[in-house]
PQR file with spaces between the fields and no chain letter, atoms N, CA, C, O and H, PARSE charges and radii, in Angstrom:
ATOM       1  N    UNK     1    -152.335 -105.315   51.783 -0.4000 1.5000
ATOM       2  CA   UNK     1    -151.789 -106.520   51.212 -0.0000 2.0000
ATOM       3  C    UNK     1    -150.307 -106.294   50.904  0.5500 1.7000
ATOM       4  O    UNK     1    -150.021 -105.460   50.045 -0.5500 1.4000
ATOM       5  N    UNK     2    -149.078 -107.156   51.712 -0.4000 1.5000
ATOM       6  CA   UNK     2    -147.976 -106.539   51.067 -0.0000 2.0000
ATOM       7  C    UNK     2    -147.731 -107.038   49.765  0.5500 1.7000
ATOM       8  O    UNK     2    -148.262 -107.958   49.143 -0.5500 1.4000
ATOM       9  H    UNK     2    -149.310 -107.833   52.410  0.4000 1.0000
ATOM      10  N    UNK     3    -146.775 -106.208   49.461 -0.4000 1.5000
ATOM      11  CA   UNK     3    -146.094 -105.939   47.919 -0.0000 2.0000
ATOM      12  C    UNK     3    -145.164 -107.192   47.728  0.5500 1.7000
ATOM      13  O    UNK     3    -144.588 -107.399   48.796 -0.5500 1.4000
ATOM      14  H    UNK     3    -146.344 -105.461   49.966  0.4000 1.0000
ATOM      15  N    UNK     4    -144.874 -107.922   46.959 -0.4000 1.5000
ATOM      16  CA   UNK     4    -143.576 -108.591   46.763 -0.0000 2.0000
ATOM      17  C    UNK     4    -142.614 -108.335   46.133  0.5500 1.7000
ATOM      18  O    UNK     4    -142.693 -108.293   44.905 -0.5500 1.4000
ATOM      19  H    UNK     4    -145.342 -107.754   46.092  0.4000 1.0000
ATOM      20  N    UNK     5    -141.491 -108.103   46.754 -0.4000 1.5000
ATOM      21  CA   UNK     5    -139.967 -107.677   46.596 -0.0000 2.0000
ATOM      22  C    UNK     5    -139.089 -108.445   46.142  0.5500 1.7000
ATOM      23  O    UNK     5    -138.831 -109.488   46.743 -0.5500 1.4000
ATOM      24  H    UNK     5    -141.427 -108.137   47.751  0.4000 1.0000
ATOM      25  N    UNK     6    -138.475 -108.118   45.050 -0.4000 1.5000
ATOM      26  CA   UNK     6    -137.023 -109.064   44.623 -0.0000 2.0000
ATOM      27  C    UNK     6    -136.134 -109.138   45.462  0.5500 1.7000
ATOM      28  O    UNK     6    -135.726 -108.176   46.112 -0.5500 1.4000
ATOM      29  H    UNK     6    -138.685 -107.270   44.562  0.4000 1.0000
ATOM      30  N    UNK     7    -135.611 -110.611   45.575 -0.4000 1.5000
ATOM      31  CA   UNK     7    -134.428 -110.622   46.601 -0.0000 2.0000
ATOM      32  C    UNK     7    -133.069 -110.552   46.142  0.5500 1.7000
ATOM      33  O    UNK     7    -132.064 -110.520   46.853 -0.5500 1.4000
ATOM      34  H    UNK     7    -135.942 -111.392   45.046  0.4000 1.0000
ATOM      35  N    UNK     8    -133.150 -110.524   44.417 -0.4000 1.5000
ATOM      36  CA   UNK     8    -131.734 -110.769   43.729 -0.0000 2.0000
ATOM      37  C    UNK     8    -131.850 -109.177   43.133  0.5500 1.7000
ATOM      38  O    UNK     8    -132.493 -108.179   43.460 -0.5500 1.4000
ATOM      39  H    UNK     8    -133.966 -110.551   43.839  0.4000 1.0000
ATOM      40  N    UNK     9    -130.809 -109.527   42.017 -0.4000 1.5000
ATOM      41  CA   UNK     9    -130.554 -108.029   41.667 -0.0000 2.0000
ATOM      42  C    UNK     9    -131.819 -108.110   40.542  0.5500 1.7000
ATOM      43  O    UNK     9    -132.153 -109.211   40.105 -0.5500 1.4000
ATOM      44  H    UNK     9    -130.286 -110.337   41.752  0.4000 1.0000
ATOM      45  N    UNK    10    -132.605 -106.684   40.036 -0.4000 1.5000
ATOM      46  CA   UNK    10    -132.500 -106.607   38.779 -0.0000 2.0000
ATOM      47  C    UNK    10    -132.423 -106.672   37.514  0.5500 1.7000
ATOM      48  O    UNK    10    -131.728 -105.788   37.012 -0.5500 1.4000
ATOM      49  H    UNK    10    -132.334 -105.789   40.391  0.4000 1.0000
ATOM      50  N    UNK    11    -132.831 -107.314   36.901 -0.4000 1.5000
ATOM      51  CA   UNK    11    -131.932 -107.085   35.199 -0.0000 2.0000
ATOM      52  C    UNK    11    -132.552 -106.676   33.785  0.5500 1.7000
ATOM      53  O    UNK    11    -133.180 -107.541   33.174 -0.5500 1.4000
ATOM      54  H    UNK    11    -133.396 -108.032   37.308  0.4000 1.0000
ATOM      55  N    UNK    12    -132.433 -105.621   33.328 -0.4000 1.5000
ATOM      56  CA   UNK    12    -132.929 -105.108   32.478 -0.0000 2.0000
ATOM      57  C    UNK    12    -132.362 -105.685   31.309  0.5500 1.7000
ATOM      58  O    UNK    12    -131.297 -106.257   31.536 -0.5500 1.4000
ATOM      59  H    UNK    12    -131.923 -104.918   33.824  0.4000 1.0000
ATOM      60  N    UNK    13    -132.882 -105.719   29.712 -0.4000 1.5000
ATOM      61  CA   UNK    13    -132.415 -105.939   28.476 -0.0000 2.0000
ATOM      62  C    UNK    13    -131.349 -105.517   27.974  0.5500 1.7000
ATOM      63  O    UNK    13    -130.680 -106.146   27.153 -0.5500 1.4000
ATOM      64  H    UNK    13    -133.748 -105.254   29.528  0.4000 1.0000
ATOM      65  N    UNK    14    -130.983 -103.990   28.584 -0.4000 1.5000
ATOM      66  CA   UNK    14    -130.023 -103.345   27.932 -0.0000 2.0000
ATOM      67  C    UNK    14    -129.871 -102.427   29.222  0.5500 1.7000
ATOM      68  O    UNK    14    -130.647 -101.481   29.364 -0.5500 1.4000
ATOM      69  H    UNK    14    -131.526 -103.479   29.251  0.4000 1.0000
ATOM      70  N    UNK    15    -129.180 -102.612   29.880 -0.4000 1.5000
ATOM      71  CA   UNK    15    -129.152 -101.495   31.148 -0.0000 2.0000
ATOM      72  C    UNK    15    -128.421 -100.413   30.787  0.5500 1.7000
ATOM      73  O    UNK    15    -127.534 -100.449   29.934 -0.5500 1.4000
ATOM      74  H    UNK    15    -128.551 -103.380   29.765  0.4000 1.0000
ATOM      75  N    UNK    16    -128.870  -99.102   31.619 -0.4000 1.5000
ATOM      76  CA   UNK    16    -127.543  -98.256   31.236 -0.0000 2.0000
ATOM      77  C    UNK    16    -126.585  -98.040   32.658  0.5500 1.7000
ATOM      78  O    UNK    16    -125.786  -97.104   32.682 -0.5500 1.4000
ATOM      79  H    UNK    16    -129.590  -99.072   32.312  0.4000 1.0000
ATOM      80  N    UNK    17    -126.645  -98.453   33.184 -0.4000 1.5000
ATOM      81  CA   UNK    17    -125.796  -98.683   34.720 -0.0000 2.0000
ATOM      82  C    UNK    17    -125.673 -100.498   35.020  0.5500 1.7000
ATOM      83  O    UNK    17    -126.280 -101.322   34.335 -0.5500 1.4000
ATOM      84  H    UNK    17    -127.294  -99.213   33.164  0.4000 1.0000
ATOM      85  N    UNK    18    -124.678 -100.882   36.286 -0.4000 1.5000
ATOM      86  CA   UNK    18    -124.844 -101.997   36.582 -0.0000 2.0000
ATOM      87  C    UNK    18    -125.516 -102.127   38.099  0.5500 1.7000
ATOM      88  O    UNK    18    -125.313 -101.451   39.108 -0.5500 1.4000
ATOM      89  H    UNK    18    -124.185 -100.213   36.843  0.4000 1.0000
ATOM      90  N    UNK    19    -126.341 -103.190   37.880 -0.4000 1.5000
ATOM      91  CA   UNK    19    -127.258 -103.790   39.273 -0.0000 2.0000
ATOM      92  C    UNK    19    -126.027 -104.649   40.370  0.5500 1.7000
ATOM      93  O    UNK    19    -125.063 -105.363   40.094 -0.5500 1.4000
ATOM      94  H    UNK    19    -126.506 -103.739   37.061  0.4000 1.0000
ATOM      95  N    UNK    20    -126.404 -104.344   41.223 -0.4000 1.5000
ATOM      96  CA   UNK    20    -125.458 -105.404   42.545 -0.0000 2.0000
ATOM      97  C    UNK    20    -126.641 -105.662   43.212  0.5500 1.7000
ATOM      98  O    UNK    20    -127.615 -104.922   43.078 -0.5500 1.4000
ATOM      99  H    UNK    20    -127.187 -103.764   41.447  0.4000 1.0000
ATOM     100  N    UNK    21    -126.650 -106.874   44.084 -0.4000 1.5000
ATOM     101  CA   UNK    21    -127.323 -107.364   45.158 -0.0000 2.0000
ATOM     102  C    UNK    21    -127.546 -106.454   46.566  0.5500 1.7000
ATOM     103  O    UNK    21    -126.577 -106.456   47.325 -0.5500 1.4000
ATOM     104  H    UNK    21    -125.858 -107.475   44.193  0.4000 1.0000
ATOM     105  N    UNK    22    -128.413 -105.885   46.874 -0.4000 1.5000
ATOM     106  CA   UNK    22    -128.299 -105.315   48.227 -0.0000 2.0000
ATOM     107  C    UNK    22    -127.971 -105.968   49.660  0.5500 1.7000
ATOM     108  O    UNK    22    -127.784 -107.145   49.966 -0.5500 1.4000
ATOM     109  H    UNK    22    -129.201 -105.883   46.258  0.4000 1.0000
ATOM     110  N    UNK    23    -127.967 -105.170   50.184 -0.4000 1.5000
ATOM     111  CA   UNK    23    -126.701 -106.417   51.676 -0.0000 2.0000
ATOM     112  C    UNK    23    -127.731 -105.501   52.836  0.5500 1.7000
ATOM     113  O    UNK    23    -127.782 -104.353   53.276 -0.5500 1.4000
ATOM     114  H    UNK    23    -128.118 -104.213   49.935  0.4000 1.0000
ATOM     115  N    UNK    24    -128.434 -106.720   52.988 -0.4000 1.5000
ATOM     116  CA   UNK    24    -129.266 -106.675   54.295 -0.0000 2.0000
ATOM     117  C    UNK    24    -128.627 -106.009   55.376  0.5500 1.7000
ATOM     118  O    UNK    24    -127.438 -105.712   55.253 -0.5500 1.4000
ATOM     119  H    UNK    24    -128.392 -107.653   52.631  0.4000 1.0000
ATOM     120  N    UNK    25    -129.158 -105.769   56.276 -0.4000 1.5000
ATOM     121  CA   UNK    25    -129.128 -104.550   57.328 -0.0000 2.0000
ATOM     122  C    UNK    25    -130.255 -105.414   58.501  0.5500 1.7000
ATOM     123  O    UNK    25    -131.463 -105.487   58.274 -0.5500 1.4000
ATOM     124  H    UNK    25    -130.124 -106.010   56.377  0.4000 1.0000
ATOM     125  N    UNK    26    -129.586 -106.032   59.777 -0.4000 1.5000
ATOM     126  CA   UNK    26    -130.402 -106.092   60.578 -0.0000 2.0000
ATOM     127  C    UNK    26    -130.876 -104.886   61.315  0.5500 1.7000
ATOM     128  O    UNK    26    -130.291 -103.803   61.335 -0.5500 1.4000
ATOM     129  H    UNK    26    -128.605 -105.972   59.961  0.4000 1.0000
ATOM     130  N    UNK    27    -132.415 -105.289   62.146 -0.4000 1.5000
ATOM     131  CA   UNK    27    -132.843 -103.934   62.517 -0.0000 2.0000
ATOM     132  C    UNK    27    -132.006 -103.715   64.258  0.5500 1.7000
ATOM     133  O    UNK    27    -131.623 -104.464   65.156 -0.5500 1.4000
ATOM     134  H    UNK    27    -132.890 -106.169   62.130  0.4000 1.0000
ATOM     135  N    UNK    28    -132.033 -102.745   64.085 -0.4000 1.5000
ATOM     136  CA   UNK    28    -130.942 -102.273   65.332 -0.0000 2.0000
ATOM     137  C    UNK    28    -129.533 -101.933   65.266  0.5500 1.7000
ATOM     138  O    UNK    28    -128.812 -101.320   66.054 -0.5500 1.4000
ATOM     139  H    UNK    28    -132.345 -102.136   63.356  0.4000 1.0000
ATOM     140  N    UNK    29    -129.248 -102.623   63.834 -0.4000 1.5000
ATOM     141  CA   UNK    29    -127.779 -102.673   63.804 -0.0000 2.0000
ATOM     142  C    UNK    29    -127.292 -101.412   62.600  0.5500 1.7000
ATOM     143  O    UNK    29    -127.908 -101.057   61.596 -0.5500 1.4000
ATOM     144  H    UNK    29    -129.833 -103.121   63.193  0.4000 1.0000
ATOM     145  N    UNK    30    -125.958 -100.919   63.137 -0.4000 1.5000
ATOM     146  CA   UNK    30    -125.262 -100.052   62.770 -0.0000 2.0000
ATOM     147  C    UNK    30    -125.167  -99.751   61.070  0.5500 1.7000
ATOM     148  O    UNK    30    -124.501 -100.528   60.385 -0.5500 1.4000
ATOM     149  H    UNK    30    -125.457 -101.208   63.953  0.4000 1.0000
ATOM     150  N    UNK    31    -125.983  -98.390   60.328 -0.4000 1.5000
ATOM     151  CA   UNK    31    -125.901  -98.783   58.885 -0.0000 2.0000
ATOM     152  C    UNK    31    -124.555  -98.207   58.712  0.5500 1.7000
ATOM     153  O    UNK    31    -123.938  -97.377   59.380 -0.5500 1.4000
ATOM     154  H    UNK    31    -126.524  -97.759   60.884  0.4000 1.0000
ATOM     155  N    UNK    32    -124.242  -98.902   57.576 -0.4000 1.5000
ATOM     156  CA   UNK    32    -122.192  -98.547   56.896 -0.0000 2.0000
ATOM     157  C    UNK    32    -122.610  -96.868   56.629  0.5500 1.7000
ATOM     158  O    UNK    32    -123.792  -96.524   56.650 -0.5500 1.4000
ATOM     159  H    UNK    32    -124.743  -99.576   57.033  0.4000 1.0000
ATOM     160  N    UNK    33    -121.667  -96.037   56.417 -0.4000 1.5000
ATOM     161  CA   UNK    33    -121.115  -95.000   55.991 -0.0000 2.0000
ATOM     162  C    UNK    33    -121.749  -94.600   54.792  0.5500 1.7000
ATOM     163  O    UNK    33    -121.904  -95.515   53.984 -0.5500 1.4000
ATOM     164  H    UNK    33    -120.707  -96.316   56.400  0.4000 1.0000
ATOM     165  N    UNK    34    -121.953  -94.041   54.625 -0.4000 1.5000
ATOM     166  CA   UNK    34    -122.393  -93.473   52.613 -0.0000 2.0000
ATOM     167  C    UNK    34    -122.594  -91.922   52.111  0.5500 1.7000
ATOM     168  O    UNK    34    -123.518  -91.228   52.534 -0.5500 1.4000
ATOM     169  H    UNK    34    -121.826  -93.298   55.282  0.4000 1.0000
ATOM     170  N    UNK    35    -122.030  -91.652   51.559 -0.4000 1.5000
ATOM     171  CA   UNK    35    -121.945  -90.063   50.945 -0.0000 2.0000
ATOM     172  C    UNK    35    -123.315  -89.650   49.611  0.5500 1.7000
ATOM     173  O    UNK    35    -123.380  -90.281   48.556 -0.5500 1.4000
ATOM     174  H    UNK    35    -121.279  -92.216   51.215  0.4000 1.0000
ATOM     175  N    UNK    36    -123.881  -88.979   49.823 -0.4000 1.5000
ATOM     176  CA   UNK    36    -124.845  -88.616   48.719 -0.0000 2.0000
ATOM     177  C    UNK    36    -124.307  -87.296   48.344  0.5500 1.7000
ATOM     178  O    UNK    36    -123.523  -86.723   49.100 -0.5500 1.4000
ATOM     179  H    UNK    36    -123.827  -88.467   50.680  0.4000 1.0000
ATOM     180  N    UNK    37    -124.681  -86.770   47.212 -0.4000 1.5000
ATOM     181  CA   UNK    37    -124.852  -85.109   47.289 -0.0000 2.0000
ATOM     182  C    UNK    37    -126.505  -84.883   46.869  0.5500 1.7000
ATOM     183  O    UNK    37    -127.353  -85.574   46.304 -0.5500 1.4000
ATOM     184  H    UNK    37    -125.318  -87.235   46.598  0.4000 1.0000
ATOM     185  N    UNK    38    -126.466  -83.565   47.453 -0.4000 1.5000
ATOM     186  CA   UNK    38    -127.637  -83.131   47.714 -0.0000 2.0000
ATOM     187  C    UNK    38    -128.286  -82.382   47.251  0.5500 1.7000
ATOM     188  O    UNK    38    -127.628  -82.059   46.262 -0.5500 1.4000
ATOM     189  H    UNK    38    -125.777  -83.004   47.912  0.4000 1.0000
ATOM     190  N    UNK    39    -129.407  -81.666   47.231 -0.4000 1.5000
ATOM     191  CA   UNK    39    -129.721  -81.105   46.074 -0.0000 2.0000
ATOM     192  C    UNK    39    -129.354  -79.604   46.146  0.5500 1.7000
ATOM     193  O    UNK    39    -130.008  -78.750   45.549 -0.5500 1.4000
ATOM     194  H    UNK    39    -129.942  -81.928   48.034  0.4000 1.0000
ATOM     195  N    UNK    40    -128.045  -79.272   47.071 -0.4000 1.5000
ATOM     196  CA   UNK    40    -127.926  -77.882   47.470 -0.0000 2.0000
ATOM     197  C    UNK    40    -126.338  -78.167   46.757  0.5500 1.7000
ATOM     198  O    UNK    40    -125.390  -77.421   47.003 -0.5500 1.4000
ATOM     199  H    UNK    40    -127.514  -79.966   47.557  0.4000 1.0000
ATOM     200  N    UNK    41    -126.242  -79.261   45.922 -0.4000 1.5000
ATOM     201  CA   UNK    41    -124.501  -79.709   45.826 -0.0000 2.0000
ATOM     202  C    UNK    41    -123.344  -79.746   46.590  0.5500 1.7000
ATOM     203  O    UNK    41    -122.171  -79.469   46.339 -0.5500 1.4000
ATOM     204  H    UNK    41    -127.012  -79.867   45.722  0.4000 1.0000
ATOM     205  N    UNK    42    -124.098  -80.268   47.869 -0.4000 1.5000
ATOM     206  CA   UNK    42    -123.192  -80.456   48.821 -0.0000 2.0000
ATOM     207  C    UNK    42    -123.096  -81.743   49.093  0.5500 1.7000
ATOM     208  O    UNK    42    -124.129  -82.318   48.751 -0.5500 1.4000
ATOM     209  H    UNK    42    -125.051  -80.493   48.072  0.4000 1.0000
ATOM     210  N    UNK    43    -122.163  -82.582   49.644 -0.4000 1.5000
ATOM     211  CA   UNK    43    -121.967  -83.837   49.727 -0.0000 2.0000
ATOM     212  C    UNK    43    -122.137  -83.985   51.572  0.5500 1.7000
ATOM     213  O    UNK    43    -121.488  -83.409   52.445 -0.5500 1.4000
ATOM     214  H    UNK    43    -121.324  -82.115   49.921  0.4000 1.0000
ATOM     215  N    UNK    44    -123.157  -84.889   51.686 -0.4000 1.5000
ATOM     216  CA   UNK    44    -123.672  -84.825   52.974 -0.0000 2.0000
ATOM     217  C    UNK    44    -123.640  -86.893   53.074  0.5500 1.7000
ATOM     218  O    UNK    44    -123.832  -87.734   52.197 -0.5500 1.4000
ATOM     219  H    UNK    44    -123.684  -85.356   50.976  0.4000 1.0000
ATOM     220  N    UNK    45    -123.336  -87.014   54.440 -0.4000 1.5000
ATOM     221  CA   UNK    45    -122.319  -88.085   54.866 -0.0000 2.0000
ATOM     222  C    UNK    45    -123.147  -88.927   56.144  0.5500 1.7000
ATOM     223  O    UNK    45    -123.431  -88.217   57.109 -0.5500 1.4000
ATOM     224  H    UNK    45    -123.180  -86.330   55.152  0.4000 1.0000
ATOM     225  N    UNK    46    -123.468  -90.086   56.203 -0.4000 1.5000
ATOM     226  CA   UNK    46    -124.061  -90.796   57.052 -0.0000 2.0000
ATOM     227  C    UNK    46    -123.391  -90.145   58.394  0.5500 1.7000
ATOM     228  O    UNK    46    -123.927  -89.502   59.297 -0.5500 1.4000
ATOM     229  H    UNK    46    -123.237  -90.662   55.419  0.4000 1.0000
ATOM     230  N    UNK    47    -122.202  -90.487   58.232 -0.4000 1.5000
ATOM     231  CA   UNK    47    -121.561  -90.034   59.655 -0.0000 2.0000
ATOM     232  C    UNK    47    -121.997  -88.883   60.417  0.5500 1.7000
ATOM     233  O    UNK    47    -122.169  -88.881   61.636 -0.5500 1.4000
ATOM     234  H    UNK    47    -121.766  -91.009   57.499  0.4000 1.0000
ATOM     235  N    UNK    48    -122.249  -87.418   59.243 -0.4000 1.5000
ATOM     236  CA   UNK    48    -122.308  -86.455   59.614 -0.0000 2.0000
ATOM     237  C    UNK    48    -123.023  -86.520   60.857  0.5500 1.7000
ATOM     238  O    UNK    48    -122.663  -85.820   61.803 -0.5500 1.4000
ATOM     239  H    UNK    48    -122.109  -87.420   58.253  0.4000 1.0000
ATOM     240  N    UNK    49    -124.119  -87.391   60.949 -0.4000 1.5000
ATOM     241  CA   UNK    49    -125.537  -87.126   61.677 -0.0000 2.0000
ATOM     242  C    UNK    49    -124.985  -88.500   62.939  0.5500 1.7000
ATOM     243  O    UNK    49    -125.769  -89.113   63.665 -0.5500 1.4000
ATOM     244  H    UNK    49    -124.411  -87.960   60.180  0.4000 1.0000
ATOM     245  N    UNK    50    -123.884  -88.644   62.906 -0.4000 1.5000
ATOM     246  CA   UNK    50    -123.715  -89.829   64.018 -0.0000 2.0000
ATOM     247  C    UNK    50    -123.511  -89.276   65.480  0.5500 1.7000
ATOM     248  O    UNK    50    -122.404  -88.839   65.796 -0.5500 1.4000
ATOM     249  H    UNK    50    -123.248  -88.147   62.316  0.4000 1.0000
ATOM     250  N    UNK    51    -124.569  -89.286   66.388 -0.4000 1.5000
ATOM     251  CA   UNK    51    -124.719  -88.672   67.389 -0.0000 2.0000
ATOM     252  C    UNK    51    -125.635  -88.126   67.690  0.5500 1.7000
ATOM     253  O    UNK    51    -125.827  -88.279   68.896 -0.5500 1.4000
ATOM     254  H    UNK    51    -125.468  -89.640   66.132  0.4000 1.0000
ATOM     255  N    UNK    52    -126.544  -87.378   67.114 -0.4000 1.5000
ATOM     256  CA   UNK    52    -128.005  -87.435   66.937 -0.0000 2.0000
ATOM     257  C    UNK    52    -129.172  -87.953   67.514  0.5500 1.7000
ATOM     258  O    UNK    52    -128.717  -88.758   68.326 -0.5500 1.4000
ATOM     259  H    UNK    52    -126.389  -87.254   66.134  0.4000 1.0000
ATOM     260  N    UNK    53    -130.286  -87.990   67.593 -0.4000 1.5000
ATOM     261  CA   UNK    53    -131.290  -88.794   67.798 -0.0000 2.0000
ATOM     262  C    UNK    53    -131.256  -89.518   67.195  0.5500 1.7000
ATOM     263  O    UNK    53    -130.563  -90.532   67.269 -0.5500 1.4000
ATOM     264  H    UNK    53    -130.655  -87.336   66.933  0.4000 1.0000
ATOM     265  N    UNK    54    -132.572  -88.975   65.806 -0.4000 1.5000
ATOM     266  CA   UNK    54    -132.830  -89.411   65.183 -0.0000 2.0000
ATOM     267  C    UNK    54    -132.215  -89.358   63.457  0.5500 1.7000
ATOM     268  O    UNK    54    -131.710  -88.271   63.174 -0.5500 1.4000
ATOM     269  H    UNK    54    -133.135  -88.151   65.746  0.4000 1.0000
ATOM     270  N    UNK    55    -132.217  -90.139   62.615 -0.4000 1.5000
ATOM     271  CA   UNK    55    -132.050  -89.547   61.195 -0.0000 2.0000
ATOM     272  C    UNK    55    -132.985  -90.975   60.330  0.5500 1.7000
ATOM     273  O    UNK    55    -133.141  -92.160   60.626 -0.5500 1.4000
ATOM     274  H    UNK    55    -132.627  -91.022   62.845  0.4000 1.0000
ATOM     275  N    UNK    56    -133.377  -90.242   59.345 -0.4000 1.5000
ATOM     276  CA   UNK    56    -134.945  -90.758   58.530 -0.0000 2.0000
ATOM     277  C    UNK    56    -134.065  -90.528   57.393  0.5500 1.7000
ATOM     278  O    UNK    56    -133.668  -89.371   57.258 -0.5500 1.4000
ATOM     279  H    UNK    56    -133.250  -89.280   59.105  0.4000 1.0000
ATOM     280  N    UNK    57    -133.626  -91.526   56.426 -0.4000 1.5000
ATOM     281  CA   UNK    57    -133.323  -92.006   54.885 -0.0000 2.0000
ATOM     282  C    UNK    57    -134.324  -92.313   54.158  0.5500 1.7000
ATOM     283  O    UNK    57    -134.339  -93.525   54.370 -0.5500 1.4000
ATOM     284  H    UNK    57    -133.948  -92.466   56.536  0.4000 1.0000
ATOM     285  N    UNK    58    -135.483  -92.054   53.203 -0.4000 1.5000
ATOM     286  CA   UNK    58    -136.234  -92.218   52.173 -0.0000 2.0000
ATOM     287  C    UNK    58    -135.558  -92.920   51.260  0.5500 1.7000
ATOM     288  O    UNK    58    -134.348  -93.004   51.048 -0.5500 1.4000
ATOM     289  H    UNK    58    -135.471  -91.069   53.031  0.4000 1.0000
ATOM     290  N    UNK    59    -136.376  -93.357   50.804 -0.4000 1.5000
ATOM     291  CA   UNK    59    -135.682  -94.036   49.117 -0.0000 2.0000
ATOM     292  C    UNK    59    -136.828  -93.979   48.243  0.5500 1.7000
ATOM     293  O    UNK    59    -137.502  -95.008   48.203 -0.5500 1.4000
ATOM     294  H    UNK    59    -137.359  -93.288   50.976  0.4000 1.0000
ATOM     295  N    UNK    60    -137.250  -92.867   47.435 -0.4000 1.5000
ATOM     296  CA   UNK    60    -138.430  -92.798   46.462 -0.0000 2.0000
ATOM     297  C    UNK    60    -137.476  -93.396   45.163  0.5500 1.7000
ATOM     298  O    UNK    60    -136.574  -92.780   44.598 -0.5500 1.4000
ATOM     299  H    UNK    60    -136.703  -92.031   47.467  0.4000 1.0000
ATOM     300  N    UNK    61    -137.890  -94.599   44.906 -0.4000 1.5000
ATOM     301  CA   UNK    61    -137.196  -94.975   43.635 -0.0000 2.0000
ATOM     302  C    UNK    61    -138.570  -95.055   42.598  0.5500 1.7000
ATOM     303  O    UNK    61    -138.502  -95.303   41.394 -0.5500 1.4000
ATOM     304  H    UNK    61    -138.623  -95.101   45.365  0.4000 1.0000
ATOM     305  N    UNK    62    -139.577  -94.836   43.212 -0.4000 1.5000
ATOM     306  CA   UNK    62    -140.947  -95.198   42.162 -0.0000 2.0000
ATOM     307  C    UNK    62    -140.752  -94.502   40.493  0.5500 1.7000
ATOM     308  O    UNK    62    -140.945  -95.132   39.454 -0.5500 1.4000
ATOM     309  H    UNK    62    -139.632  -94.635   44.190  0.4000 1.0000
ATOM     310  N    UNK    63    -140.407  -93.335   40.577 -0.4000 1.5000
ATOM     311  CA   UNK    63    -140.419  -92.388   39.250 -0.0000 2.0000
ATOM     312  C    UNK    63    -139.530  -92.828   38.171  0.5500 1.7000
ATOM     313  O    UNK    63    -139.667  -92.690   36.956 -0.5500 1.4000
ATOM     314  H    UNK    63    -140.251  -92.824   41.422  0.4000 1.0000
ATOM     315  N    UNK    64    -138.431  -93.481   38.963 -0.4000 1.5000
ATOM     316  CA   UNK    64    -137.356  -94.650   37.468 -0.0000 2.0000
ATOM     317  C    UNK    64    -137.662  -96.167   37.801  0.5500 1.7000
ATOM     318  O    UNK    64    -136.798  -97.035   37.670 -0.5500 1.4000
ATOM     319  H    UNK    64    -138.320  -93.593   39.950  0.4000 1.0000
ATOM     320  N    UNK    65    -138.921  -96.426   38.230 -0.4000 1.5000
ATOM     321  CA   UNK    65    -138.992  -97.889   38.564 -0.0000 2.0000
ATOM     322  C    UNK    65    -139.544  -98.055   37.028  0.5500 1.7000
ATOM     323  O    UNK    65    -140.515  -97.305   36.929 -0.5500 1.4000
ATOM     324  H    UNK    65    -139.623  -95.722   38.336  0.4000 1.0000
ATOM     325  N    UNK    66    -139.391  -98.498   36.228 -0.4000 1.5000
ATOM     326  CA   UNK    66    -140.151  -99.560   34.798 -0.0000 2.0000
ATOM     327  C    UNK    66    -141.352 -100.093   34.892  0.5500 1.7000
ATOM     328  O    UNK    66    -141.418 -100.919   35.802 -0.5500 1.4000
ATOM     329  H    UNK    66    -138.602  -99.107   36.308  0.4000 1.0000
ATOM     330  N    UNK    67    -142.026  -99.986   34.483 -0.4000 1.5000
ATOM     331  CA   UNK    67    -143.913 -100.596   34.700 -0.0000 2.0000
ATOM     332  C    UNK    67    -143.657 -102.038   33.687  0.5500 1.7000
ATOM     333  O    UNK    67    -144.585 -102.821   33.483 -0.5500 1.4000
ATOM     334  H    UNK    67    -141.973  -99.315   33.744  0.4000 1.0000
């Protein structure tokens, strides 16, 4: 059964960060650039991997999601 997803931002009572709207991504099409660091404290870069096969992005947000 799928899940239903917010299409706007967010909004908590008292946040401690600010929410923005996420910006769709058609499928096939080119994702923007983005820098993470990692858990080795290295700063590792969409680009890095541009050329590649494949590359697999996760997003486990469950553990700070709010019940």
């Amino acid at each position: 059964m799928p899940v239903p997803v917010p299409i706007g931002p967010i909004l908590f009572p008292d946040p401690i960060y600010e929410v923005s709207p996420m910006a769709l991504i058609a499928a096939g099409a080119t994702a923007p650039d983005f820098k993470l660091d990692s858990h080795l404290d290295e700063t590792i870069s969409l680009a890095d991997f541009r050329g590649k096969k494949n590359v697999l992005l996760v997003s486990y947000p469950l553990d700070f999601t709010p019940t």
